[in-house]
C-alpha positions in Angstrom: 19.5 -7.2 -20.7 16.0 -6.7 -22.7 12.6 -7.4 -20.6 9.2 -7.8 -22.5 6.0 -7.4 -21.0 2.6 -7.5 -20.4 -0.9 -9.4 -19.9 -1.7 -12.7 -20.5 -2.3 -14.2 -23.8 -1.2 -10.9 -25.0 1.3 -12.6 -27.4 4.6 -11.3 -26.2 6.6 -14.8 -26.7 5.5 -14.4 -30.2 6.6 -10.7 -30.0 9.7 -11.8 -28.7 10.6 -14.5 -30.9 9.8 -12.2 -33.8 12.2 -9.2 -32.9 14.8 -11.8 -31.4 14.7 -15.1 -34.1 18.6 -16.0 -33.5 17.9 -16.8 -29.3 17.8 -20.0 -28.2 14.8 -19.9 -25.5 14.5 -21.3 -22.2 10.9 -22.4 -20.6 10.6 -20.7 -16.6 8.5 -23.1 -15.8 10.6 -26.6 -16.5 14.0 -25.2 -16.8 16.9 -26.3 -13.8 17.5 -23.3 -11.2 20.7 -22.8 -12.7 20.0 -22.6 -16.3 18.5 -19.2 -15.8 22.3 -17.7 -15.4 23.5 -19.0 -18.9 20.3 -18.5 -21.4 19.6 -16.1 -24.2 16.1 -15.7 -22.8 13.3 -17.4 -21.2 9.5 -17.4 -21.2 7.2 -17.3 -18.5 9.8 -16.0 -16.4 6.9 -15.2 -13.7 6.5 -18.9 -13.2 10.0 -19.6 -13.0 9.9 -17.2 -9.5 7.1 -19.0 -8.5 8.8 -22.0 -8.6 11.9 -20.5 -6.9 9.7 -19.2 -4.4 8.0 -22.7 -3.7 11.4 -24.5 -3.3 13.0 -22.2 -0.9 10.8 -19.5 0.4 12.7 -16.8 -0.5 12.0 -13.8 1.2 11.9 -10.1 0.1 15.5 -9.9 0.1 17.3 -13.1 -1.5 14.4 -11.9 -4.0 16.7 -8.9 -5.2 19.6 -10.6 -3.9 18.8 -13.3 -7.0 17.7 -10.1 -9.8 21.2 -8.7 -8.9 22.9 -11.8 -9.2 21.0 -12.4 -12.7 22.0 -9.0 -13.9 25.2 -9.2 -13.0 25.6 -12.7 -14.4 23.8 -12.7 -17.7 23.5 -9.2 -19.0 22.3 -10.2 -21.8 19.7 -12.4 -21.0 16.4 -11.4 -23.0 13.1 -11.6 -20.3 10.1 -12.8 -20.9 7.2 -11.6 -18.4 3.6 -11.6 -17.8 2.9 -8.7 -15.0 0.9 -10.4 -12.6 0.3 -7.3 -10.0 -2.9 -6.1 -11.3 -6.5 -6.8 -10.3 -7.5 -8.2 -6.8 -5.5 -8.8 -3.9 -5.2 -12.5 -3.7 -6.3 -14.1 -0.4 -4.1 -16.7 -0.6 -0.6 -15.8 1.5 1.6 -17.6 -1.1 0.3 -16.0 -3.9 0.2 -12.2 -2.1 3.8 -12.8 -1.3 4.3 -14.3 -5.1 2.8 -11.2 -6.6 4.7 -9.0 -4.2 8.3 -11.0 -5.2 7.7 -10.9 -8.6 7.7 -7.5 -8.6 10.2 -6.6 -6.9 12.5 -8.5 -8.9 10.9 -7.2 -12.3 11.6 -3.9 -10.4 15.4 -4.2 -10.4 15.3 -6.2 -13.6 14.5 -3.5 -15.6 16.1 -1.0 -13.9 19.5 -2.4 -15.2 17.9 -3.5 -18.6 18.7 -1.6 -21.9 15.5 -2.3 -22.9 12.1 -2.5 -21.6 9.1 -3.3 -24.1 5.5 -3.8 -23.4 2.9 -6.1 -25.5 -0.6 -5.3 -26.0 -2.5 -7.2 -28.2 0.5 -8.4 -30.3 1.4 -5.1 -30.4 4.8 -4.5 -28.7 5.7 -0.4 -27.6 9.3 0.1 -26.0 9.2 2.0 -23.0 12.6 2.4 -21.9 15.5 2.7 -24.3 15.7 0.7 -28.0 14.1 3.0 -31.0 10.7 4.2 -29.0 8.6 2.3 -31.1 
């Protein structure tokens, strides 16, 4: 499993698609719940949770339950990310427990990846296994 990383409109899609050109990739926010367990990788993967979240109001631990059954499924699924537990604290419920989720599964997730990079600016450092860039 490879996770990427980072901001918003930091380019990582682009980053990913560049070091990755032979995957076939799958869109976390339109594809079927299922589809996750048999793609090469998949974008906005933050939005797919959401949606998961929505639909059956997961709670802390179907949310690791679900990144153990992904890892464990699809090892070599290729993650795309943005981090979305910086800044404020929303006041919204949903989206404190969205944030919270999100992490916790990205957590897991990229304990059991082989590699972990991070894209600022384009610019895409590896910060667990792979070359060090």
């Amino acid at each position: 499993m490879k996770m990427i990383i980072g901001g918003a409109y930091q380019g990582k899609l682009a980053y990913a698609k560049e070091q990755n050109p032979q995957v076939s990739w799958t869109d976390g926010e339109q594809c079927e719940k299922d589809d996750i367990f048999e793609a090469e990788g998949i974008f906005q993967f933050e939005k797919y949770i959401q949606r998961m979240i929505k639909k059956e109001d997961w709670s802390e631990q179907e949310a690791v339950s679900f990144a153990e059954k992904l890892a464990g499924s699809n090892p070599d699924l290729i993650i795309v990310t943005q981090e979305v537990g910086y800044g404020l604290v929303p006041v919204d419920a949903f989206e404190r427990k969205y944030r919270e989720l999100t992490g916790r599964i990205c957590t897991v997730l990229s304990a059991k990846s082989d590699q972990v990079d991070r894209v600022i600016c384009g610019i895409g450092m590896t910060i667990k296994g792979g070359d060090r860039k």
